[in-house]
PyMOL commands that place a pseudoatom at each C-alpha (Angstrom):
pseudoatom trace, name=CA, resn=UNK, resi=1, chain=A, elem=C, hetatm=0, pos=[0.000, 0.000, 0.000]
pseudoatom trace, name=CA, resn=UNK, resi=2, chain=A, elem=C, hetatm=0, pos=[1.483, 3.448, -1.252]
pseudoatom trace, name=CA, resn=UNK, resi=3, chain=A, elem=C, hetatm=0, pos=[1.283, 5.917, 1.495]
pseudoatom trace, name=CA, resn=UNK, resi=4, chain=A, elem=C, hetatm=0, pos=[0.262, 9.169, -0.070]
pseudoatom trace, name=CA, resn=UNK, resi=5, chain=A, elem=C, hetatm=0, pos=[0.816, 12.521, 2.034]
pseudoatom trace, name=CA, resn=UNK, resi=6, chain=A, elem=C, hetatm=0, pos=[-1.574, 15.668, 1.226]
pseudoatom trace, name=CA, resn=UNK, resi=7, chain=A, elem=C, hetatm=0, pos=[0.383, 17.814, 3.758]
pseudoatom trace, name=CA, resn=UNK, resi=8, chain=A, elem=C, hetatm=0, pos=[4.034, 18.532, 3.986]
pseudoatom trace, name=CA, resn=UNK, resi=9, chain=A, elem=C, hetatm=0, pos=[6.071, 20.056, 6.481]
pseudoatom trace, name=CA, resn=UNK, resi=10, chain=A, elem=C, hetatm=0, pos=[9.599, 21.436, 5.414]
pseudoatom trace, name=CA, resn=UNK, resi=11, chain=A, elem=C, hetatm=0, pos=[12.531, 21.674, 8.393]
pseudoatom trace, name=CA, resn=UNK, resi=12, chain=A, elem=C, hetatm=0, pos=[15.626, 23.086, 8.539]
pseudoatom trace, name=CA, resn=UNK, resi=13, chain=A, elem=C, hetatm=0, pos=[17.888, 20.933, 10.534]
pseudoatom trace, name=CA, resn=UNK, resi=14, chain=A, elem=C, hetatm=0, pos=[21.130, 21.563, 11.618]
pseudoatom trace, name=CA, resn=UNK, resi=15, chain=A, elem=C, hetatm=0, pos=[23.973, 18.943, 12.227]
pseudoatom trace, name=CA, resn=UNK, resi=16, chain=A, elem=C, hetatm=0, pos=[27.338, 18.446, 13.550]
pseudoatom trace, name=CA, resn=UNK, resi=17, chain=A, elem=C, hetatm=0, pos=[29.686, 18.375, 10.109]
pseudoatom trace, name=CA, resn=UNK, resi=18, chain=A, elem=C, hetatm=0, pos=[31.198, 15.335, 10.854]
pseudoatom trace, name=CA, resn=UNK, resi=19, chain=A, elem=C, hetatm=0, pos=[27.949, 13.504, 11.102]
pseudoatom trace, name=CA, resn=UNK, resi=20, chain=A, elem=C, hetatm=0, pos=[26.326, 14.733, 8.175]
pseudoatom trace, name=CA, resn=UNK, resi=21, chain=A, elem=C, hetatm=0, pos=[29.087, 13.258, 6.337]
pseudoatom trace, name=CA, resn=UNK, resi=22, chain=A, elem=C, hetatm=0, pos=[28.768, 10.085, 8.430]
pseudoatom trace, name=CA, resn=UNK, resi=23, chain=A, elem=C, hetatm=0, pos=[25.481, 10.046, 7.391]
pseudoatom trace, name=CA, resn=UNK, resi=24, chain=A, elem=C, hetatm=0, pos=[25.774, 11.684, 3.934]
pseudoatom trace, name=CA, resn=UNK, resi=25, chain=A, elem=C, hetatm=0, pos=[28.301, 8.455, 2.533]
pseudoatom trace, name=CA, resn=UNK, resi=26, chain=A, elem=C, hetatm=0, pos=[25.921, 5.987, 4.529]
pseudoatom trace, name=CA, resn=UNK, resi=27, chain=A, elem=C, hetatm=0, pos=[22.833, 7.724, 2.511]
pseudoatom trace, name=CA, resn=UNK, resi=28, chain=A, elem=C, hetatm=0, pos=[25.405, 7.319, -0.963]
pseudoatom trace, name=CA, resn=UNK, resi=29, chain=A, elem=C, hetatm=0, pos=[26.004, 3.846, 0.180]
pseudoatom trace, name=CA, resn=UNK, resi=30, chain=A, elem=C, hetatm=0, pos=[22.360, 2.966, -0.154]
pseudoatom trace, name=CA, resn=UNK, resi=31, chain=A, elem=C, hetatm=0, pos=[21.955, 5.043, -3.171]
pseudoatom trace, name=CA, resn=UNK, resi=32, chain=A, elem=C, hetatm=0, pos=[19.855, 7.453, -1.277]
pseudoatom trace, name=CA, resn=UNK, resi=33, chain=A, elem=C, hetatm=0, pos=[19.791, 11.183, -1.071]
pseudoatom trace, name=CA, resn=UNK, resi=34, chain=A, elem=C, hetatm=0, pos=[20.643, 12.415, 2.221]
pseudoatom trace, name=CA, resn=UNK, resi=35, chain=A, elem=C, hetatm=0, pos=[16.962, 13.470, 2.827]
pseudoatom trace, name=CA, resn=UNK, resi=36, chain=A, elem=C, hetatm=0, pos=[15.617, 10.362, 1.684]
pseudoatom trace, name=CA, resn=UNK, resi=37, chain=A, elem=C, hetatm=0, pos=[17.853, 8.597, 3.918]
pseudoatom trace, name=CA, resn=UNK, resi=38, chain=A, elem=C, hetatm=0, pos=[16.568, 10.764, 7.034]
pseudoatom trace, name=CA, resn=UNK, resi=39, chain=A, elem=C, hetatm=0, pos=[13.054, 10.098, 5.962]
pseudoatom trace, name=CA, resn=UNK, resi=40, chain=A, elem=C, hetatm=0, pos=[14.133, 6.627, 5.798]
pseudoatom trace, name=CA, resn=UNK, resi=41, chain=A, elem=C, hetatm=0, pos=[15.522, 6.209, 9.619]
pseudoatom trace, name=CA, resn=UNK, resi=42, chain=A, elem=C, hetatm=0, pos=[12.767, 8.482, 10.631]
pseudoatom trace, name=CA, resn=UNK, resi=43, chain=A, elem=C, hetatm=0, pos=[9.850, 6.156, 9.339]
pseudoatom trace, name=CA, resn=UNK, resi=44, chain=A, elem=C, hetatm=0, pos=[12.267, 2.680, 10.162]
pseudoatom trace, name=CA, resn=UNK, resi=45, chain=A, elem=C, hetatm=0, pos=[12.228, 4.264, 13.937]
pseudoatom trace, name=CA, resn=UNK, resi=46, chain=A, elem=C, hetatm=0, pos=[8.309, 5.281, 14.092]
pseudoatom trace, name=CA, resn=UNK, resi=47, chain=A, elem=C, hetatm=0, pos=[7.382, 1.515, 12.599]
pseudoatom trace, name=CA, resn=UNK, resi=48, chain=A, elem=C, hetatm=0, pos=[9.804, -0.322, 15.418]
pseudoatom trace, name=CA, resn=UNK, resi=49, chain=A, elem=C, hetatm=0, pos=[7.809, 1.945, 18.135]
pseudoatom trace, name=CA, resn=UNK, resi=50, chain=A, elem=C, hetatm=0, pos=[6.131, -0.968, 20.163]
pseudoatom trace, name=CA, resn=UNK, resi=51, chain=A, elem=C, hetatm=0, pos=[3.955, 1.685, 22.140]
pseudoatom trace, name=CA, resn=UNK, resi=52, chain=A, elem=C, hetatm=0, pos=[1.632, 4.205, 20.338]
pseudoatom trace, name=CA, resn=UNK, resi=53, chain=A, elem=C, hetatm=0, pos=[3.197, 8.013, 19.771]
pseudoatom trace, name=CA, resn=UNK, resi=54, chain=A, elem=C, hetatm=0, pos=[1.058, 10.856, 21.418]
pseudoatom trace, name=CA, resn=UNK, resi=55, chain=A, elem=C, hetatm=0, pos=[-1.078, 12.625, 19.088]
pseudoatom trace, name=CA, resn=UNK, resi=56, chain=A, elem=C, hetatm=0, pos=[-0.737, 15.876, 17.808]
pseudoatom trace, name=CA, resn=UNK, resi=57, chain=A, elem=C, hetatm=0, pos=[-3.391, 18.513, 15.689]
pseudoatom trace, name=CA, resn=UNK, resi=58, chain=A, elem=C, hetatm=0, pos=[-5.959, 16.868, 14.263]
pseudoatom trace, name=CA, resn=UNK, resi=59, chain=A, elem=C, hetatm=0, pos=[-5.592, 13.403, 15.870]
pseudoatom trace, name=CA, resn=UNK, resi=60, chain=A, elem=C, hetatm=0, pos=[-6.364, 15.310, 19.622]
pseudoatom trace, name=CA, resn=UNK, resi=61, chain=A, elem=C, hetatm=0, pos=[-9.470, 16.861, 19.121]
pseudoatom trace, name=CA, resn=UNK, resi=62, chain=A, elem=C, hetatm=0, pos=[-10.615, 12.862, 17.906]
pseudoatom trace, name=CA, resn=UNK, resi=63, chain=A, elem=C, hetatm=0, pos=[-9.213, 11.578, 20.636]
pseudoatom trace, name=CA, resn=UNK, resi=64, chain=A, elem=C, hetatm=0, pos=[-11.350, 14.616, 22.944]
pseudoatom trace, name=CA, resn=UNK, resi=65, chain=A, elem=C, hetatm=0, pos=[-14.361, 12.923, 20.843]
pseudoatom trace, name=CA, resn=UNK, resi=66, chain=A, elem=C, hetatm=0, pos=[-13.653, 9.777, 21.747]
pseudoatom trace, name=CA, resn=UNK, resi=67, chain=A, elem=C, hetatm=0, pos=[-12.924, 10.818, 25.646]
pseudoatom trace, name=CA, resn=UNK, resi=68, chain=A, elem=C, hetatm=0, pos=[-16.550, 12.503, 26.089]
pseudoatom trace, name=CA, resn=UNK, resi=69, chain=A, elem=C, hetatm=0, pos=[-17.863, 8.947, 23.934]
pseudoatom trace, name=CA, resn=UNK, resi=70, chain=A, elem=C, hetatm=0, pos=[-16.417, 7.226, 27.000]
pseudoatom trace, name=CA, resn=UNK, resi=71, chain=A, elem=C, hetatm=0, pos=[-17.310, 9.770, 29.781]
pseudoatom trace, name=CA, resn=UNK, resi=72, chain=A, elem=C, hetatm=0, pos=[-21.020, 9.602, 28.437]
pseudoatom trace, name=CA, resn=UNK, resi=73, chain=A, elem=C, hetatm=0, pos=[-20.601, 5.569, 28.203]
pseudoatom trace, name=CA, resn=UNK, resi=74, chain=A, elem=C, hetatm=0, pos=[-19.565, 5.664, 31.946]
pseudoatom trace, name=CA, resn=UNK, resi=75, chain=A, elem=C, hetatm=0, pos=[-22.358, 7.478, 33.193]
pseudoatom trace, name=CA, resn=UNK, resi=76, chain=A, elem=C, hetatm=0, pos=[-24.822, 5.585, 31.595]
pseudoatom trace, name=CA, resn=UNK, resi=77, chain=A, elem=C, hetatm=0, pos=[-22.923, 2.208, 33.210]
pseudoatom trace, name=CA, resn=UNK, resi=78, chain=A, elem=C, hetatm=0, pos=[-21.025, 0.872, 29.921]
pseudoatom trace, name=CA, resn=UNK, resi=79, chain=A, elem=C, hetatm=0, pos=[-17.881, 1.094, 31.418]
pseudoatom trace, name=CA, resn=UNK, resi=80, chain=A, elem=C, hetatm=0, pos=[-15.070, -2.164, 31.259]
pseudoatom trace, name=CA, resn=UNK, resi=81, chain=A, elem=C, hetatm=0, pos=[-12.914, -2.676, 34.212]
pseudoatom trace, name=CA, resn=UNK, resi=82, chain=A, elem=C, hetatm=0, pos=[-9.327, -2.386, 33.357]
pseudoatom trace, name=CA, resn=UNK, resi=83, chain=A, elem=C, hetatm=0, pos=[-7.171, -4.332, 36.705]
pseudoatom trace, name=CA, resn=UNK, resi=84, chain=A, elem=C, hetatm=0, pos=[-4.834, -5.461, 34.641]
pseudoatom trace, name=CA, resn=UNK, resi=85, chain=A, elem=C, hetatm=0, pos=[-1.625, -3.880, 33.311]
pseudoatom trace, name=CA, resn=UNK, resi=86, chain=A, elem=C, hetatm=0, pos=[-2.504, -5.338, 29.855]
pseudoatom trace, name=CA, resn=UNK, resi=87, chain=A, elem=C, hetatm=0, pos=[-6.036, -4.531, 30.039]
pseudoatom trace, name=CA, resn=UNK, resi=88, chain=A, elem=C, hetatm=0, pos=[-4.592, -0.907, 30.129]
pseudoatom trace, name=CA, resn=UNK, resi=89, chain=A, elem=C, hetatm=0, pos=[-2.378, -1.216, 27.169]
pseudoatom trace, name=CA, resn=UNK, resi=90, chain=A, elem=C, hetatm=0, pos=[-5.028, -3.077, 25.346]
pseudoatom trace, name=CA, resn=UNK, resi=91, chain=A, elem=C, hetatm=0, pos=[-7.549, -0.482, 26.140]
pseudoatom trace, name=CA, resn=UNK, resi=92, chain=A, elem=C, hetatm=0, pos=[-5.244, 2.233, 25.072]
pseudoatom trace, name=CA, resn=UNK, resi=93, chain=A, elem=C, hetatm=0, pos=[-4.221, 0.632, 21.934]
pseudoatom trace, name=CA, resn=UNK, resi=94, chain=A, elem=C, hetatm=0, pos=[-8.274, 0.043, 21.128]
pseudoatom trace, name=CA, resn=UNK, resi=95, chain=A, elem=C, hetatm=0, pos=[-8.402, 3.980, 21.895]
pseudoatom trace, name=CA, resn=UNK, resi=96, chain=A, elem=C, hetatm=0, pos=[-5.391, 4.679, 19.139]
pseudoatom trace, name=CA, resn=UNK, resi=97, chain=A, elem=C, hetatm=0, pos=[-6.598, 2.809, 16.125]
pseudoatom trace, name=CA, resn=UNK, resi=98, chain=A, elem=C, hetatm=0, pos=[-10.392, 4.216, 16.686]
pseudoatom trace, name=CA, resn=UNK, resi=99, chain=A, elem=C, hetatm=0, pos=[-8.449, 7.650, 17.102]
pseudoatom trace, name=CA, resn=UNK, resi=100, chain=A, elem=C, hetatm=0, pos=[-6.494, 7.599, 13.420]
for i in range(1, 100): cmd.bond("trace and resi %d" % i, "trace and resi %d" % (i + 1))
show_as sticks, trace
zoom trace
């Protein structure tokens, strides 16, 4: 599946000289640009992330949807018991995917 992005951000980012050429001949190794070789690490390191990342923009205000869903839910009794530690991350990883 080809991930396509509507909205970019541009960054100027400023490193040490010695590793941007570190990273500049590792990028040439690969055949990559040096930006598509930062992209590269940057989505390698988001995929390997085992818990979810906090939401920013657009995501919050779902998740504030979602929170008065639940708040709503618990006063009319729905509510599950979480006692568990993995309940918790279970629950919370339920919340994320309804979220994006």
């Amino acid at each position: 599946m080809k991930t396509t992005y509507k909205e970019r951000v541009q960054k100027v980012v400023s490193f040490p000289v010695t590793l941007y050429q570190l990273a500049n001949n590792k990028a040439q190794n690969l055949g990559l640009s040096f930006g598509e070789y930062i992209k590269f690490l940057l989505v390698s390191d988001v995929k390997k992330s085992k818990k979810p990342i906090l939401p920013v923009g657009r995501q919050v205000s779902r998740l504030e949807k979602i929170t008065k869903e639940a708040l709503e839910e618990s006063k009319r009794g729905e509510v599950e018991i979480i006692d568990t530690p993995a309940k918790l991350e279970t629950s919370f990883e339920q919340m994320w995917k309804e979220a994006q």
